[in-house]
C-alpha positions in Angstrom: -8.3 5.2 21.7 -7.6 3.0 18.2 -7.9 4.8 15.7 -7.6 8.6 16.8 -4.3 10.5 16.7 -2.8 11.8 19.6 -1.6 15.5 19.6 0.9 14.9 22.6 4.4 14.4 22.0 6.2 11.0 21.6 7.6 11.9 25.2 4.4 12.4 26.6 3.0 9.0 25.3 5.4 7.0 27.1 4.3 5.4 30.3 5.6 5.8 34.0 8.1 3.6 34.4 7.1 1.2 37.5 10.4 -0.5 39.1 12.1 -0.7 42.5 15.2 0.8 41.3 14.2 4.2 40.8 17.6 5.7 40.7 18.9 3.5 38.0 16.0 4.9 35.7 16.9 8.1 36.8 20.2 8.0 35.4 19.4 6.3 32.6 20.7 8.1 29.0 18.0 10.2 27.5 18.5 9.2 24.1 18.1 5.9 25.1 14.2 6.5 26.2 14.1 8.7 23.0 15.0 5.2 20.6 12.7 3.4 22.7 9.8 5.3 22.3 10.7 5.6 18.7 10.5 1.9 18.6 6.7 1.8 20.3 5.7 4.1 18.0 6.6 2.5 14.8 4.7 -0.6 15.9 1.7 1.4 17.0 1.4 4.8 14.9 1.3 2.9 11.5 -2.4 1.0 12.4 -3.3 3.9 14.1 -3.7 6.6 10.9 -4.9 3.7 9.1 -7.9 3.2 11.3 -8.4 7.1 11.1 -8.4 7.3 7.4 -10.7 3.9 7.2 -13.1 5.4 9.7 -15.4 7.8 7.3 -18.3 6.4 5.4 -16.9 7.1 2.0 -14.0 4.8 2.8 -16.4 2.2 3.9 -18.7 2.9 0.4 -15.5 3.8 -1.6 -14.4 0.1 -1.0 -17.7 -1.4 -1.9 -17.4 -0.2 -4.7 -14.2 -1.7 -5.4 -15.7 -4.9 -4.5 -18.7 -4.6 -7.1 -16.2 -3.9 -10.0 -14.7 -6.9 -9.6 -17.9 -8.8 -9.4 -18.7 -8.7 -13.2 -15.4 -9.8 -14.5 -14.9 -12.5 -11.9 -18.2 -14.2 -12.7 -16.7 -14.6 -16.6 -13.5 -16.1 -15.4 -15.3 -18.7 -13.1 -18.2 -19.1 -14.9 -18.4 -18.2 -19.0 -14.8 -18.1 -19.9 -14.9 -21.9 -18.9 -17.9 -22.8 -20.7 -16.7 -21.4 -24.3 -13.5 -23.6 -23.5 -15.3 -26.7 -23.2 -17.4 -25.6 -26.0 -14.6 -24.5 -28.4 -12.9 -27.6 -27.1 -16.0 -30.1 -28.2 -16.6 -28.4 -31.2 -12.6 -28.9 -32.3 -12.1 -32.2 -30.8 -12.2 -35.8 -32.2 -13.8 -39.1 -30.3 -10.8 -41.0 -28.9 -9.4 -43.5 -31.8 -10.9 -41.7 -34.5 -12.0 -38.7 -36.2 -15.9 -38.7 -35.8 -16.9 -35.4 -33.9 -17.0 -35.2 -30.5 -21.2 -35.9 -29.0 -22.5 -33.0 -27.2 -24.8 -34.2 -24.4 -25.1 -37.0 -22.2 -21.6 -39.4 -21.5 -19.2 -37.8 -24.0 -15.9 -38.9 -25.0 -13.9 -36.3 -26.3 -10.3 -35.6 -26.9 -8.8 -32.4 -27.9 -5.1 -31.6 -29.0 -2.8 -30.4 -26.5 1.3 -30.1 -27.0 2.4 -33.3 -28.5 -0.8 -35.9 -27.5 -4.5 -35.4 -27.2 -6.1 -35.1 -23.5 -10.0 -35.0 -22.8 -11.6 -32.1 -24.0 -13.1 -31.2 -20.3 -9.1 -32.1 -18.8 -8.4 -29.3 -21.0 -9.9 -26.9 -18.8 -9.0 -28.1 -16.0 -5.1 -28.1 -17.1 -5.1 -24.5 -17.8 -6.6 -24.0 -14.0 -3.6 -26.2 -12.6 -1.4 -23.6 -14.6 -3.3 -20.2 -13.4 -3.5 -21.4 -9.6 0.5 -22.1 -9.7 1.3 -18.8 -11.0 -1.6 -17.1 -9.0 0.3 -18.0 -6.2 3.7 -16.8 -7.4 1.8 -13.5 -7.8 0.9 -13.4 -4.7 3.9 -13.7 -2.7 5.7 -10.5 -4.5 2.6 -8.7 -3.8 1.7 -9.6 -0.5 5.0 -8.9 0.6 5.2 -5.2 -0.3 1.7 -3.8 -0.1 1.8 -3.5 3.4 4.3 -0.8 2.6 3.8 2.9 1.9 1.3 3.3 -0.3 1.6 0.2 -2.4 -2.4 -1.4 -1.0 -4.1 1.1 -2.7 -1.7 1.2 -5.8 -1.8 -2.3 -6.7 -4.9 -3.0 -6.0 -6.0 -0.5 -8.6 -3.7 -1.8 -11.0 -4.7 -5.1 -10.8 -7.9 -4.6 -11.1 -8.2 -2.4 -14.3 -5.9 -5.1 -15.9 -8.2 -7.5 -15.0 -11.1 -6.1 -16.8 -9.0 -4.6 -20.0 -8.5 -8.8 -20.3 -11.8 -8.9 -20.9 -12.5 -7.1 -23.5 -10.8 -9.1 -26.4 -13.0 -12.0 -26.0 -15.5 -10.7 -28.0 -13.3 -10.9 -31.0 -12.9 -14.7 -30.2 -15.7 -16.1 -32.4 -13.7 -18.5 -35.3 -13.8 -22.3 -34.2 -10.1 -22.3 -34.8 -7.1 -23.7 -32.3 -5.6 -20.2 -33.1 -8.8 -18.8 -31.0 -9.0 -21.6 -28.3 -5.0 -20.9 -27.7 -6.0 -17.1 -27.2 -9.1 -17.8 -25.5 -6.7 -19.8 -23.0 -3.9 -17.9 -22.7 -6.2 -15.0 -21.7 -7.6 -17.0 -18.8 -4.6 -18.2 -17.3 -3.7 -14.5 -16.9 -7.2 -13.4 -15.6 -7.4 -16.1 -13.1 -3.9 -15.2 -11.8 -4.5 -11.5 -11.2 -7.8 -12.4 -9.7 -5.6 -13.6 -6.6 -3.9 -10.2 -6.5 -6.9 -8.0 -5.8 -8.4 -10.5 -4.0 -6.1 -10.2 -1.3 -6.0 -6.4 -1.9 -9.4 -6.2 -1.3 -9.7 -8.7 1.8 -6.4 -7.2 3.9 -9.2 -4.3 4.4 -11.3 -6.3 6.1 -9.0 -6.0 9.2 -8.2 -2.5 9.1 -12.3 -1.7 9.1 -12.5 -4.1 12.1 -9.6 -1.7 14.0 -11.0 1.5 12.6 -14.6 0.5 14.5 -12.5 0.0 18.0 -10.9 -3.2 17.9 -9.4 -4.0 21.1 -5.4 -3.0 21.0 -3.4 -2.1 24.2 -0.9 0.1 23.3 2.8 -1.2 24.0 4.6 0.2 27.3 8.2 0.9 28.6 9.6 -1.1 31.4 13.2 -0.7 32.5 14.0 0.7 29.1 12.3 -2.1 27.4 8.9 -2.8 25.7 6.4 -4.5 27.5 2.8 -5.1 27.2 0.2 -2.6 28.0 -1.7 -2.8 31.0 -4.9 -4.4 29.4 -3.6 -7.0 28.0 -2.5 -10.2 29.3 -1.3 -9.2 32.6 0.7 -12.6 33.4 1.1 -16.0 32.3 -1.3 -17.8 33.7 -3.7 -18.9 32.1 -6.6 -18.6 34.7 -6.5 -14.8 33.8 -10.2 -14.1 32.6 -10.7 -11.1 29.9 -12.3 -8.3 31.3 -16.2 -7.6 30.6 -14.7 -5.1 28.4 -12.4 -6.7 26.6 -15.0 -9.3 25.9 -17.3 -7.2 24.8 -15.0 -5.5 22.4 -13.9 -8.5 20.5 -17.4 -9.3 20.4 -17.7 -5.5 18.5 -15.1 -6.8 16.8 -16.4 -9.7 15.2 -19.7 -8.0 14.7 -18.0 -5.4 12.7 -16.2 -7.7 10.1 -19.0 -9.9 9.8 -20.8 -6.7 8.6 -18.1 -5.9 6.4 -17.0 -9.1 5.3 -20.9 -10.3 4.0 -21.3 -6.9 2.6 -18.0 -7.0 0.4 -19.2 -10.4 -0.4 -22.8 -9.3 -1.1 -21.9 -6.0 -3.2 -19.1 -8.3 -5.4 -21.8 -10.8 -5.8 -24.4 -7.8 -7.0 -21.8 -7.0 -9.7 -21.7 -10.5 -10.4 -25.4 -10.9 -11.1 -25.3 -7.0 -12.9 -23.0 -9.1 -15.6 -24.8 -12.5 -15.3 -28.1 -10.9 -16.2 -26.7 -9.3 -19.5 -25.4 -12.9 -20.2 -28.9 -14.1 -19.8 -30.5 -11.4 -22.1 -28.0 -12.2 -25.2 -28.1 -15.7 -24.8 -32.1 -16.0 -24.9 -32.6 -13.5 -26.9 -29.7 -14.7 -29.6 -31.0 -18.6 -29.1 -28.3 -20.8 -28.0 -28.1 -23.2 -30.7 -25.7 -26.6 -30.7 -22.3 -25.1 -31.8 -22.4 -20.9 -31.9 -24.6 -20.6 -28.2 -21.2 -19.6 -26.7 -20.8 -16.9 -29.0 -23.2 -15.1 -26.7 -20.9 -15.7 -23.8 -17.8 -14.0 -25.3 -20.1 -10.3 -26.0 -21.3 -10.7 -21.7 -17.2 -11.2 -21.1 -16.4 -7.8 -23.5 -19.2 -6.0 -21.6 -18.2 -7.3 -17.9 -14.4 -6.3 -18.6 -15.7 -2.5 -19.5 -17.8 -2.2 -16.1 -15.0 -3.4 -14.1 -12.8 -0.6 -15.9 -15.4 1.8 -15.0 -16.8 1.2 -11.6 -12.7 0.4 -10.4 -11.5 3.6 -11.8 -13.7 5.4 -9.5 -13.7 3.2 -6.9 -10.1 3.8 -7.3 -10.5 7.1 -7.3 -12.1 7.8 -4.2 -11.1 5.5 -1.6 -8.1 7.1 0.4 -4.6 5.9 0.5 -3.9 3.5 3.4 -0.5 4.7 5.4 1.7 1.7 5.2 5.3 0.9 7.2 8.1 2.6 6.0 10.3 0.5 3.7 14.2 0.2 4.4 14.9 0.8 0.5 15.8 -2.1 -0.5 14.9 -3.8 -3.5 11.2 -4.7 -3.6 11.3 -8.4 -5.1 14.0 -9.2 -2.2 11.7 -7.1 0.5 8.1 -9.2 -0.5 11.2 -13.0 -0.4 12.2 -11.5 3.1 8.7 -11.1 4.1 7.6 -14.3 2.6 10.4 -16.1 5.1 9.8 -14.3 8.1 5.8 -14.7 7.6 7.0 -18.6 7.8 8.7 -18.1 10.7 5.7 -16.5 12.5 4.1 -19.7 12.4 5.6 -20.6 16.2 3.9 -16.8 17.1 0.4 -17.2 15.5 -0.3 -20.6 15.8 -3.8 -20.8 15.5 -3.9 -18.3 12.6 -2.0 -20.5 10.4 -4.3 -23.4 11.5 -7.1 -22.0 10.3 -5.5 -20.8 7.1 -4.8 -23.7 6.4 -8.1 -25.5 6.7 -9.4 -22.2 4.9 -6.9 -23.4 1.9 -8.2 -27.0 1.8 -11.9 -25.8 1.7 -11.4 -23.5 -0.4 -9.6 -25.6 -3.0 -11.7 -28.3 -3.0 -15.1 -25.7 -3.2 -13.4 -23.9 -6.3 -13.1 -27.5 -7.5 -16.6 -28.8 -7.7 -17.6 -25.7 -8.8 -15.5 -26.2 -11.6 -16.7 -29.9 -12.1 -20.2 -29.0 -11.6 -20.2 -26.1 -14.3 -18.8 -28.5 -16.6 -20.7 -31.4 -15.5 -24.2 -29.3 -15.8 -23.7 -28.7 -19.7 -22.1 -32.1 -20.4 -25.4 -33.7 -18.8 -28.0 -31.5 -20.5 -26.4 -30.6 -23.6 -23.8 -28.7 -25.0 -25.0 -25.0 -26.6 -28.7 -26.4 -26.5 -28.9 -25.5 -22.5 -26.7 -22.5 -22.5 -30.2 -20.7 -21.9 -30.8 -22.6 -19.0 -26.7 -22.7 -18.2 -27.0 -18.1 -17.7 -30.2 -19.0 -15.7 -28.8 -21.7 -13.3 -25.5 -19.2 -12.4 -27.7 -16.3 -12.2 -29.7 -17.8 -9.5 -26.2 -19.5 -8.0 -24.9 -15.7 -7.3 -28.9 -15.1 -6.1 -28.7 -18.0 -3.7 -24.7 -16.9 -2.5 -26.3 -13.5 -1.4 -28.8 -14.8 0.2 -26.6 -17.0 2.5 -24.1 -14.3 3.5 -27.1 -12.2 4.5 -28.9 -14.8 6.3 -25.3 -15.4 8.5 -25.2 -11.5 9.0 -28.5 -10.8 10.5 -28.5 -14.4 12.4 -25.0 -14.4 14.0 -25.8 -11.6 16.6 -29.1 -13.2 17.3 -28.9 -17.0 17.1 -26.6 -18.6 20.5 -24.5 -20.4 18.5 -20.3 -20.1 18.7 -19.0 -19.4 15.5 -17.1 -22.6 14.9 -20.5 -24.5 15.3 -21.9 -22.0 12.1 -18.0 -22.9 10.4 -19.3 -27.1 11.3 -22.9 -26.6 9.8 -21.9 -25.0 6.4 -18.8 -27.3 6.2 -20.9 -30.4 6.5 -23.7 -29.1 3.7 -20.7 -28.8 1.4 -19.3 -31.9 1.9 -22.5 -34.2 1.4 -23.0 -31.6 -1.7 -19.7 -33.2 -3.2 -19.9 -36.8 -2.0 -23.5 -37.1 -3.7 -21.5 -36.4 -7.3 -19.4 -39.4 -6.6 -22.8 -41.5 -5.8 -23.8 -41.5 -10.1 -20.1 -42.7 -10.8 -21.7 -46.4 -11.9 -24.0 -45.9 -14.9 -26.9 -48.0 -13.2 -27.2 -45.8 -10.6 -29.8 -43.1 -11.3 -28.7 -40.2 -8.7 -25.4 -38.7 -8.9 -26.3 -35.0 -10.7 -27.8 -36.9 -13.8 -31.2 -35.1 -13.1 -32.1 -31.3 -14.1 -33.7 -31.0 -10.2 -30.2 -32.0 -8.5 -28.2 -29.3 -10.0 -31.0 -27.0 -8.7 -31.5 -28.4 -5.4 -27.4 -28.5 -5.4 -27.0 -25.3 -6.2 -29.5 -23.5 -3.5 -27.2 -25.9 -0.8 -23.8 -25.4 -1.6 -23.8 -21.8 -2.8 -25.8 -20.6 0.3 -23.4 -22.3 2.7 -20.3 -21.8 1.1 -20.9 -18.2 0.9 -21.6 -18.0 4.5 -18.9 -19.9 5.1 -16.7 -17.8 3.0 -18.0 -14.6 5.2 -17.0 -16.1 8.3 -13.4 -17.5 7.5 -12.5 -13.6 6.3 -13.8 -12.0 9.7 -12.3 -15.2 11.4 -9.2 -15.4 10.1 -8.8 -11.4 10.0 -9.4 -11.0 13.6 -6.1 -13.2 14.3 -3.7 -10.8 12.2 -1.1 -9.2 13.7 -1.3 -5.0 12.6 0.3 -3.5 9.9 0.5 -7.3 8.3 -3.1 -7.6 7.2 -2.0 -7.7 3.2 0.8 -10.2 3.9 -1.0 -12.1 5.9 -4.1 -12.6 3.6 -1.3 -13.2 0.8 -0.5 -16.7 3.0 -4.1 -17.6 2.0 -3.3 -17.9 -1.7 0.5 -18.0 -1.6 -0.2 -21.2 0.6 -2.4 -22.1 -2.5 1.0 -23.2 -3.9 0.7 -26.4 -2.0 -2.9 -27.2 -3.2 -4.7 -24.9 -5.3 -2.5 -26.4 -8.3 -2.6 -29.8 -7.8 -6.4 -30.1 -7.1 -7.5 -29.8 -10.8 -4.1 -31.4 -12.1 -4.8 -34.4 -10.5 -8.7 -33.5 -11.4 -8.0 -33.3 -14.9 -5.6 -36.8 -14.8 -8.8 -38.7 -13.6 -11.1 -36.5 -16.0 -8.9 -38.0 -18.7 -8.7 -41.3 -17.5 -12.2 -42.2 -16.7 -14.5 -39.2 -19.0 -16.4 -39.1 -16.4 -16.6 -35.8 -14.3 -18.4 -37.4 -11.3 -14.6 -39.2 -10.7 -13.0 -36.1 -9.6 -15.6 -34.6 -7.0 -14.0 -37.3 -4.6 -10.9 -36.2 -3.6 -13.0 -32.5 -3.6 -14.8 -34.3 -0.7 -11.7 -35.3 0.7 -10.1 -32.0 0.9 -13.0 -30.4 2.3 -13.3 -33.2 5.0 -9.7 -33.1 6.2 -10.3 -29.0 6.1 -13.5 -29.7 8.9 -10.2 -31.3 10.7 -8.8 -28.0 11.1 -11.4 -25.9 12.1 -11.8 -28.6 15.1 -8.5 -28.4 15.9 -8.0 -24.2 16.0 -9.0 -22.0 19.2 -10.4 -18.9 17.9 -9.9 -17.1 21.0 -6.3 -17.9 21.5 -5.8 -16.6 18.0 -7.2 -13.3 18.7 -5.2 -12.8 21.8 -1.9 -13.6 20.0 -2.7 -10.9 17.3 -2.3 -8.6 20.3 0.7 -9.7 21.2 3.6 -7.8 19.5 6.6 -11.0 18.0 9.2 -11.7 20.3 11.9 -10.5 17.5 10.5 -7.0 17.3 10.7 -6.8 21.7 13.7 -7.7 21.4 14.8 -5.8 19.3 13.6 -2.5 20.8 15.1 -3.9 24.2 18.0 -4.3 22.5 18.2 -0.3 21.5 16.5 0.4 25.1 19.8 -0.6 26.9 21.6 1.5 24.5 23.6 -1.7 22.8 21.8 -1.5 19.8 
């Protein structure tokens, strides 16, 4: 049974051998069985005393809690820390061909310096994501590669997030209207937003071991002439007329249940610290006033504050959640271990087809959702004034977290009840997003009076796309987790931002090259509807259920290899 530990001996665990030549397995050499079984238990024992320590209640909680301190700091680094950017950036920039100061509502035009030139002020911002997204995904790739080993999960994850909240807290210190302050105040959030990528993956590769630890479906490998087959339940030929059994359906259908529940729920409690630093936003700012010029002075003491309860609440959420047991390492040098990892994790693309599908369209969705969020935040102060509507500016992301929780739990409590397939859910949020980003690009002609130049579409926008895209965030991390191959969970998740390499950079590079072409931020939320419609493409083209039963197939590299020591050659 997944997730319990057998007290028999490895001898005992190792099936009857069924073949005609009896007397040939007979005389087979005994150490020979004894590396064999060695080999099916290194696959299988690994997972196994992870599901067993993931199995208690104050795992589950422990984790949780883990996911709410992040919540505070993350909201600042997507939502605040880009606001006093744009505002330090207005305040310190020039209108293009002279010196007059920069407007602050309505159709500004705005340059700022940057290296040698001057770029639009809002470009600036989206620069310096271009630059955290690229090295966000360098991160990634060492750490993906080696958390899956030992007890590195549990180690980094901690690490990463206590740094990521001691970056917090110089910002309140940040309050001159110097370039020395907007350098700092950037330099800080390049390094935020590229450790957010570490934890995040951290925190999602447990997504997958909950799933397992609640009885995921997992036939345990068998021995077959001195080689390692597939168990019994599992696919017991090649043809593809073979139906699951009624159990094995209904315990992927426990499975997906499972990580729904703790998918939305991770999602829901990181969203609940999210609102816990939101709301103290709120208070300074309307109780400071936000007037033209100093209103995001308000923003930097809510950053200070959201960096000290992500210290706090991920200390002891550090604390308490047990240590994952991971694959032993060979010893070899860790940066070369996570590059070898990174190739062979390539080179399972022929083994888990439809799992790198769907990472992939989970990339392009995901990119171009980051990216009209981006534009949007941006776009809502440009349109109704800069420092004047930082009131309404903690208001309207309060509610945006208020409206994401509200969507995840809607999915969670609909999914088991509502006859729909789960790629039809993945079609209906997909398409809310993508009309959300293709009305932006409707206001680009100034006669036109729709577009988000109207208070009530940022509202209306807002319930829409944050809703949807945090249902449809819910469902790609139980989707795509239930098509990982064990004791890769980390790695895998890793491919998610590693692959953002390809995309996550260029999006608001080539964002910001338009934003300083045109100075108009309703330019750039096309190719965000772009991405997002090529990433409906992929969820089309993937078949869920093959990609769950080639997670419980073990690679052809590692059978062969433990045939290989079977025989006694190896």
């Amino acid at each position: 049974m997944p997730g319990s530990i057998s007290k028999t001996s490895s001898l005992e665990r190792i099936e009857p051998l069924e073949t005609a030549a009896s007397t040939d397995v007979e005389k087979a050499d005994y150490s020979s069985k004894i590396a064999v079984t060695h080999e099916v238990n290194e696959i299988d024992k690994t997972p196994d005393k992870a599901e067993n320590v993931l199995s208690s209640r104050r795992a589950f909680l422990s984790w949780l809690l883990l996911c709410y301190s992040t919540g505070p700091t993350s909201s600042m680094v997507f939502v605040y820390i880009p606001a006093v950017l744009q505002s330090l950036a207005n305040i310190l920039g020039h209108q293009p061909g002279s010196k007059k100061k920069c407007a602050t509502r309505g159709k500004i035009q705005c340059v700022v310096k940057f290296g040698a030139g001057d770029i639009d002020y809002n470009s600036f911002v989206l620069y310096l994501n271009a630059v955290s997204r690229a090295v966000e995904g360098i991160l990634t790739i060492f750490v993906s590669g080696i958390a899956d080993y030992s007890h590195y999960r549990k180690s980094f994850m901690l690490v990463a997030i206590i740094a990521f909240g001691a970056l917090a807290l110089p910002f309140a210190a940040l309050r001159q209207k110097t370039y020395g302050m907007l350098t700092a105040a950037s330099v800080l959030y390049c390094i935020m937003s590229s450790i957010n990528g570490t934890y995040a993956v951290m925190e999602s590769s447990y997504i997958p071991l909950f799933m397992r630890a609640s009885g995921f479906y997992r036939p345990r490998p068998k021995i077959q002439n001195g080689r390692i087959v597939q168990g019994e339940d599992d696919t017991k030929s090649d043809d593809d007329d073979v139906k699951d059994k009624p159990e094995d359906i209904t315990s992927k259908k426990l499975s997906l249940k499972t990580g729904v529940r703790v998918s939305v729920l991770g999602l829901v409690v990181s969203n609940i610290g999210a609102l816990t630093a939101l709301l103290i936003g709120l208070i300074i700012t309307n109780v400071q006033g936000a007037a033209a010029g100093n209103g995001f002075h308000s923003f930097l003491i809510a950053i200070t504050i959201a960096g000290c309860l992500t210290i706090v609440f991920g200390s002891i959420g550090g604390f308490v959640i047990p240590r994952v047991p991971g694959m032993k390492s060979d010893g070899s040098n860790l940066f070369l271990l996570s590059l070898r990892r990174f190739v062979a994790l390539i080179r399972s693309i022929r083994h888990y087809p439809e799992a790198f599908k769907f990472c992939v369209g989970w990339i392009l969705w995901n990119t171009g959702y980051g990216a009209h969020n981006r534009i949007l935040g941006l776009l809502f102060r440009e349109t109704l004034g800069l420092g004047i509507s930082d009131g309404e500016y903690t208001t309207w992301t309060f509610t945006a977290i208020l409206f994401a929780c509200v969507g995840s739990l809607s999915w969670m409590f609909l999914f088991p009840k509502v006859p729909c397939k789960v790629k039809m859910w993945a079609y209906i949020f997909l398409s809310v997003n993508i009309i959300c980003a293709v009305w932006g690009a409707f206001g680009i002609p100034s006669h036109v009076t729709i577009g988000y130049k109207h208070r009530v579409e940022f509202w209306i926008e807002q319930l829409l796309f944050m809703a949807t895209s945090s249902a449809l965030r819910s469902l790609n991390r139980v989707v795509y987790g239930s098509m990982l191959p064990r004791g890769r969970e980390a790695q895998f998740y890793g491919l998610e931002l590693t692959l953002d390499l390809a995309t996550g950079w260029i999006s608001p590079l080539v964002q910001g090259a338009i934003q300083d072409r045109t100075h108009n931020l309703r330019w750039p939320m096309i190719p965000n509807a772009m991405l997002m419609v090529i990433a409906l493409g992929f969820y089309m083209w993937v078949d869920i259920e093959k990609g769950m039963a080639d997670a419980l197939k073990p690679e052809p590299a590692r059978k062969a290899k433990a045939g290989k020591r079977g025989d006694g050659t190896g």
